[in-house]
N, C-alpha and C positions, 0 to 999 in steps of 0.2 A: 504494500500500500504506500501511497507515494502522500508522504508527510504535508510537501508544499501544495497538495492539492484541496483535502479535503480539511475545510472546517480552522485551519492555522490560526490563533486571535481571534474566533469568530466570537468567542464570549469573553476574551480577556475584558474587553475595553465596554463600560459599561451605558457610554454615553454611543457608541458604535451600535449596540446592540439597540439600543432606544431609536436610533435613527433608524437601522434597518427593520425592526418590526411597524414604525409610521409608515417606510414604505410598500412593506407585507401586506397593511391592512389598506390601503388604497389598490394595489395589485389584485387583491382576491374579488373587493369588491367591483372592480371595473372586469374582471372575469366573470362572476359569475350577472353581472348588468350585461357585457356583451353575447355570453355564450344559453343564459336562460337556464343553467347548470345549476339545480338545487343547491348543491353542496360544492361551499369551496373553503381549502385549507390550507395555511401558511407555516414556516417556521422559521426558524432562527438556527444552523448547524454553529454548535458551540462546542466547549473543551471533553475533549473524548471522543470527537467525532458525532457528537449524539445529538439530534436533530429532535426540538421542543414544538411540538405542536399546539402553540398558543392560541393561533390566530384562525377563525374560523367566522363563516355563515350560513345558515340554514341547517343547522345541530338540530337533533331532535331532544340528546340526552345529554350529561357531560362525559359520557362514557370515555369520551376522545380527548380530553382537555387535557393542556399540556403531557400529551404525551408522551414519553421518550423513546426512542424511535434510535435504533443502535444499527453503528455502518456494516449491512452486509444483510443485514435484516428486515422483514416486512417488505412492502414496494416501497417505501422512503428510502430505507438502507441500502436495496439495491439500486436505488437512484445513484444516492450519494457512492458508490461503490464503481459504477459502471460510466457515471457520470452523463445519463442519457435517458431519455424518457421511458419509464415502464406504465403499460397500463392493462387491467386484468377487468374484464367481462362479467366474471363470475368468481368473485373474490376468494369463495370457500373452495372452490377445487381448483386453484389456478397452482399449477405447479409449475411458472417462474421465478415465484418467492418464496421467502418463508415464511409460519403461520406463527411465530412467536406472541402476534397482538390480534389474535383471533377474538379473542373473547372481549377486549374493549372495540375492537371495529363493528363485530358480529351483535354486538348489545345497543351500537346504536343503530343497526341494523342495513350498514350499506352494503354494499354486492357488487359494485363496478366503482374503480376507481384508475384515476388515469393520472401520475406525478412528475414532477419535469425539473431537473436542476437549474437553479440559480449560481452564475460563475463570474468570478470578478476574479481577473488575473488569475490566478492559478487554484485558489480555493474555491470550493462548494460554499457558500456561502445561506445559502437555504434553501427550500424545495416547495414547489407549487402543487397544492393538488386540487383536483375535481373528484366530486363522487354523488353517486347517484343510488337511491334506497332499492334498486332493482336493476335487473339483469338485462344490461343496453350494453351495444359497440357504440362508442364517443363516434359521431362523425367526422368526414376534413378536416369540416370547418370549426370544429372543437379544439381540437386537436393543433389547427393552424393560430385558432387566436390563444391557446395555450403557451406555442410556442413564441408568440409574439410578446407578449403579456411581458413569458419571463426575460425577452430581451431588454425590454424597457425598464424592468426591475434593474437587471444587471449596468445598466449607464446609468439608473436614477441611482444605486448605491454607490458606482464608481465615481460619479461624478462628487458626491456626495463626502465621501473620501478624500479627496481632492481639495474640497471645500474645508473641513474638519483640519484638516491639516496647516490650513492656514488663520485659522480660525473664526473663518464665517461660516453666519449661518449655513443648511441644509435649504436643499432643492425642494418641490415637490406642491402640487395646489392642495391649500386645506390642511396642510402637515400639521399640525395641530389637533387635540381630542375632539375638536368638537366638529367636526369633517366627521371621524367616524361615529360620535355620536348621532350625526345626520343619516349615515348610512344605516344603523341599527334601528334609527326609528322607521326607515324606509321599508328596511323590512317586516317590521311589526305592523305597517301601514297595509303590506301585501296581504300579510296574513289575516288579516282584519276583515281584506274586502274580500278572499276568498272565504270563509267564515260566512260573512254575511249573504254572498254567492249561493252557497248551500243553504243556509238557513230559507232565504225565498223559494228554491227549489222545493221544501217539504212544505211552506204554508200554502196552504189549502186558498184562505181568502185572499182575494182576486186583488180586491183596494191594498191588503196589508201587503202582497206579492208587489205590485206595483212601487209601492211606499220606500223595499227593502233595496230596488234595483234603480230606483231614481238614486240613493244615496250609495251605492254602487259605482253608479254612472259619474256621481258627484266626486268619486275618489281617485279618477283618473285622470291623467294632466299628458297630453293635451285633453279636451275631453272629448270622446266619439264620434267621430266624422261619417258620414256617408259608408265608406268601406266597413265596417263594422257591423251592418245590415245584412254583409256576407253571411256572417256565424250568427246560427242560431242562440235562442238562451240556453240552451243545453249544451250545447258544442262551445259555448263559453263555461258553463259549467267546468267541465269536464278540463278547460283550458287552465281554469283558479286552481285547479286540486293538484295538475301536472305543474305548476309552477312553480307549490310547493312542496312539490316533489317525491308527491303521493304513487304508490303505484298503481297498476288497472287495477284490480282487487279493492284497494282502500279507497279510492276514487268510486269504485261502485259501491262498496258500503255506505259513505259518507251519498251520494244521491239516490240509493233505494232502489237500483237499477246492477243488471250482470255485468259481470267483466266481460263478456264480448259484445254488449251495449257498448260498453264505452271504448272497446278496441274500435267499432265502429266509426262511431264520433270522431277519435283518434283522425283515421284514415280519411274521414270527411273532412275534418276542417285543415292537415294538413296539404289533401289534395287542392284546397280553397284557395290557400295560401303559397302554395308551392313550397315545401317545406319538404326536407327530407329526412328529419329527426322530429319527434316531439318538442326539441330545445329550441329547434328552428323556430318552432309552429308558435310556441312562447312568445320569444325575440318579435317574430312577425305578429305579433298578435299586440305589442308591448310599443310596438311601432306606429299602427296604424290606432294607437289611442284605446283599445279591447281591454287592453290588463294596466293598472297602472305599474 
């Protein structure tokens, strides 16, 4: 294992580690804004090699919270190991890793995850993931803006470096808490209108259904244009629950309807959209004013 690679000072210096976890938690969140990706995870490769999974959004549990994540192991490790993107379909039989953090990954119940080193001169500096509560291949375009993501991490910390060294401030918009506290209410905001999404789906009365989907309508920016008219209320439905990152199964539960109702929907409102993943159908749905 080559010393000057992975992780060198990555946790010596404590004002270092503060700056690259503000730019972790801007990376993930503009990941999972651009790719529609439930689950996105960040970390910080510090002394030992051992990569701290601090940073995250769209948890279900804390099952995963700073986790430690050891070079050689898990898909993090073999990142940090191999120094190149790993990603597994079906997490519990995938035998390109190892199963050392079964039981924290498997309790918060993800099954596809896809991870990607962060490299600033010769160290692994941290590792980017997406994950997804059910059994998907990430598309291209997951994949592409994955890899894009972590290029920009990698010039926002170097630069960043650079900066530190001379002693002026750090790069980056919003570097400050309260950027990510904008993102965290953002998403509390999603979960909210998918929530209430469902909840009009089961009311019966007609005025109170109306009542529930006007302030629906009201929580999305830009708000609902013409294209919108595309998808039905049900194939929106069905869009709130995949956003947040529900599978067919709990999607059908939560609307009172089969998992191959909603595989249906699926297929429908992606064909609507041209969309070639679910994440897409999201993204495009998020675009044209549908989801906030």
């Amino acid at each position: 294992m080559d010393e000057e690679k992975v992780g060198r000072g990555a946790g010596g210096d404590a004002q270092q580690r503060k700056r690259d976890l503000a730019s972790i938690r801007r990376a993930i969140a503009a990941l999972k804004e651009t790719t529609g990706i439930p689950v996105t995870i960040g970390g910080v490769v510090g002394e030992g090699h051992t990569l701290v999974l601090s940073e995250s959004l769209g948890m279900r549990t804390s099952a995963m919270k700073d986790l430690k994540v050891h070079y050689g192991a898990g898909v993090g490790g073999r990142v940090m190991a191999t120094r190149k993107p790993v990603g597994v379909a079906d997490y519990p039989r995938a035998g390109v890793i190892t199963h050392e953090y079964d039981l924290p990954v498997l309790s918060e119940g993800l099954r596809s995850m896809a991870a990607i080193p962060v490299v600033v001169g010769k160290e692994v500096r941290a590792v980017l993931y997406a994950g997804v509560h059910s059994s998907v291949r990430f598309g291209e375009k997951v994949l592409n803006e994955m890899a894009a993501t972590a290029r920009a991490l990698e010039q926002e910390i170097a630069v960043n470096d650079a900066l530190a060294a001379r002693g002026a401030a750090p790069v980056g918009p919003g570097a400050g808490e309260g950027r990510w506290d904008d993102v965290l209410s953002n998403e509390r905001m999603r979960e909210t209108h998918a929530r209430l999404r469902m909840l009009a789906s089961r009311t019966e009365d007609p005025d109170t259904r109306a009542e529930l989907e006007r302030i629906c309508a009201e929580m999305v920016s830009p708000p609902p244009e013409m294209p919108t008219a595309r998808l039905s209320r049900r194939e929106l439905d069905v869009l709130a629950c995949v956003a947040q990152g529900k599978t067919n199964i709990e999607t059908a539960a939560d609307m009172g309807i089969g998992a191959e109702t909603v595989k249906s929907y699926l297929r429908s409102v992606m064909r609507k959209l041209d969309a070639h993943t679910r994440f897409e159908a999201v993204n495009a749905a998020r675009r044209m004013g549908a989801l906030p």
